[in-house]
N, C-alpha and C positions, 0 to 999 in steps of 0.2 A: 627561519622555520618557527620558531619562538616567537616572533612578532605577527608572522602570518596566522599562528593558533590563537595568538592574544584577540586581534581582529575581527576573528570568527566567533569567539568567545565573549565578545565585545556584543556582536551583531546579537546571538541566542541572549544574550543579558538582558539587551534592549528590547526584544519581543517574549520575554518571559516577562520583565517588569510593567510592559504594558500589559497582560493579563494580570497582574499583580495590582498595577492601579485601575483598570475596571472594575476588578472583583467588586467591589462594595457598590456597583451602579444598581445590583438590583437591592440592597439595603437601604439606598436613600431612595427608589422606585417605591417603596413601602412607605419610607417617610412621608412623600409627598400623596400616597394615596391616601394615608390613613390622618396628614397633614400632621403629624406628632411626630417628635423624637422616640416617645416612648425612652426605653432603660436605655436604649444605646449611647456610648460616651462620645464626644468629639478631641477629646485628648491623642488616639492615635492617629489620625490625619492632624492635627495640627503638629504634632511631632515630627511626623511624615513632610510636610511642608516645610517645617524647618530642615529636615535633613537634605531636601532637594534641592533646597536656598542653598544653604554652604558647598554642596555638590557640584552644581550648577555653575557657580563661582569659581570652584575649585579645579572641574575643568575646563575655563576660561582662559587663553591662551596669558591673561596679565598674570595668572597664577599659575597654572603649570606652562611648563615650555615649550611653545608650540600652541598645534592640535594633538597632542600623544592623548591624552586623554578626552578624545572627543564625543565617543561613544555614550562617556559621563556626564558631560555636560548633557547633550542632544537631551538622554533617556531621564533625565535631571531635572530638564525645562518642562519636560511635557508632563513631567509630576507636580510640578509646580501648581500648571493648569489644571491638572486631576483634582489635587487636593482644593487651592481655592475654587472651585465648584462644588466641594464634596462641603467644604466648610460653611461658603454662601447658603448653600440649602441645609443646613443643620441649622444656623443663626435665623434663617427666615420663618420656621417651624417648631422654635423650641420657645418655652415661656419663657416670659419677663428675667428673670432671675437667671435663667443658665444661658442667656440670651448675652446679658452683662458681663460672666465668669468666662465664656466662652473669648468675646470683644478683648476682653481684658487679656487675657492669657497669648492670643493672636496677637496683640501690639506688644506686650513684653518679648516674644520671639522675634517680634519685624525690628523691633528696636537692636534688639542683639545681633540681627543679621544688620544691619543698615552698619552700624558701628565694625563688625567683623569686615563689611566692604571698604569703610573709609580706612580705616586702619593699614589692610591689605594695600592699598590704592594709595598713600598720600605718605606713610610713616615708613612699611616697611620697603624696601628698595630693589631686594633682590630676589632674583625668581625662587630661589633655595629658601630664603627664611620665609616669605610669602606661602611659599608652598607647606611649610612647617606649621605656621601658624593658622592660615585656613586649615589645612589637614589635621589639625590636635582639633580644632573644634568640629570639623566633621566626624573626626570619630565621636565624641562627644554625642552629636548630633543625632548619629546614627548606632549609637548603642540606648541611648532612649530610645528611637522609633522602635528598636527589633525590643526591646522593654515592656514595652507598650503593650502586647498582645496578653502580657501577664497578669492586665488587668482582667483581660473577656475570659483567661484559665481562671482565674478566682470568682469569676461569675459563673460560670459552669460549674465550677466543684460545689459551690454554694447553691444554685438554684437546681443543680443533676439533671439541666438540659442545654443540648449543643447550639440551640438557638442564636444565640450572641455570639457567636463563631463559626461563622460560615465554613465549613470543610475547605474550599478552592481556594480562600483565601490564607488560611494557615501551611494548604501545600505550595501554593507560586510563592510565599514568602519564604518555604524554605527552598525551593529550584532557584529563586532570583540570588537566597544569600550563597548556595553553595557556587553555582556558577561566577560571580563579584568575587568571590574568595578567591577562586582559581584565578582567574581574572589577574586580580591584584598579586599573586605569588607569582606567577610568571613576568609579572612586571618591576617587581620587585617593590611593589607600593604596599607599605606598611599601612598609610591611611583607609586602602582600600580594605587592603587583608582583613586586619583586624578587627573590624566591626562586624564585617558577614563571616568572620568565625563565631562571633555571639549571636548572628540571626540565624546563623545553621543550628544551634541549640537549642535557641528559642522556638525554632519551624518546630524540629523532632519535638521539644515539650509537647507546643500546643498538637500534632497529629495522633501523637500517645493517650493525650489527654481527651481530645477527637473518639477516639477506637473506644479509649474506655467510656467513655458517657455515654456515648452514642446506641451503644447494646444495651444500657442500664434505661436508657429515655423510657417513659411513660408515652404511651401513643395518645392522641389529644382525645380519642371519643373513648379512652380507658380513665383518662384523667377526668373529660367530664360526667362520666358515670359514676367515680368516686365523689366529683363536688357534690354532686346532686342529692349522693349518698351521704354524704356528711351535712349536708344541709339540711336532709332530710332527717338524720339522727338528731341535728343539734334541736331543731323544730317540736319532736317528737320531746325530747327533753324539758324542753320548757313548759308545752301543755299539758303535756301525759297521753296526747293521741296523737295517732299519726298523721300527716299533712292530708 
């Protein structure tokens, strides 16, 4: 009974996390029309990618035993491919400079997974400490990605608009951790559990955070009525007539 809910709980995982990794297609949709990065960071999909990597791995049958965790691996790999597309078009669109930080910051993660893989694969022997030692680092892994979001809350509370945080995607982040939570308690997987008990925190932050800004937003022809007015005050100041 318990495996059969794990299962199905598995399945809703895997089509909540793929609304999870689309969300952000129409933020790079904007990338590419406006051909800029603009303020958006690429630090949460590379984080994302790393967590997918170890994941992915993790439910590999060389690392866990079997297919028991296959659900993980599948919904794992296809984020893999979400992210580097999402990262591809961030590096193709952003300047010289965060072009380099971006390059750099992606090979320090491929290097830590490539090393997490030989490691797993050639030193440790057995499926138990394999599965320990990938699983410390996907927690690891995946307590920065759910991290992550705490960047675009500190963008919001600083700039007092919801912009940089798309609503769908701070709610499937938190449907994908609570559901993985369950997921992993019924399975008795502590690597699983405990990382989407810190994204089910993180979701509820950021939707809190959602509500409240989101009533506080300036609406954009209130905001540009105010520049125009400031512009027009500051103009007025410096001649002594008005524009």
């Amino acid at each position: 009974m318990v495996t059969s809910i794990r299962v199905i709980l598995g399945i809703i995982g895997c089509a909540v996390c793929m609304l999870l990794y689309s969300a952000p297609i129409l933020t790079f949709k904007r990338v590419i029309k406006e051909a800029s990065v603009g303020e958006f960071s690429c630090i949460p999909y590379i984080l994302t990618l790393f967590s997918c990597l170890t994941y992915s791995w993790y439910g590999f049958p060389v690392v866990s035993s079997g297919w028991k965790n296959l659900t993980v691996f599948l919904i794992s790999s296809i984020g893999v491919l979400f992210e580097i597309s999402f990262i591809s078009i961030y590096i193709w669109f952003a300047p010289r400079e965060k072009k380099k930080l971006v390059t750099l910051i992606v090979s320090l993660f491929l290097a830590i997974f490539g090393m997490t893989l030989l490691i797993s694969s050639f030193i440790i022997h057995t499926h138990n400490m394999r599965k320990v030692f990938v699983g410390s680092i996907g927690v690891l892994s995946a307590m920065l990605m759910y991290s992550s979001p705490l960047v675009a809350v500190k963008q919001v509370v600083r700039t007092r608009s919801v912009e940089f945080m798309p609503f769908y995607l701070s709610l499937f982040s938190f449907l994908t951790s609570l559901i993985w939570m369950v997921y992993g308690l019924l399975g008795r997987d502590p690597y699983i559990t405990s990382p989407n008990c810190v994204g089910c925190a993180t979701g509820i932050l950021q939707l809190v955070v959602y509500c409240i800004y989101r009533s506080k937003e300036i609406p954009k022809t209130q905001k540009n009525i105010e520049n125009s007015m400031e512009v027009a005050t500051t103009c007025k100041d410096a001649t002594g007539h008005k524009p």
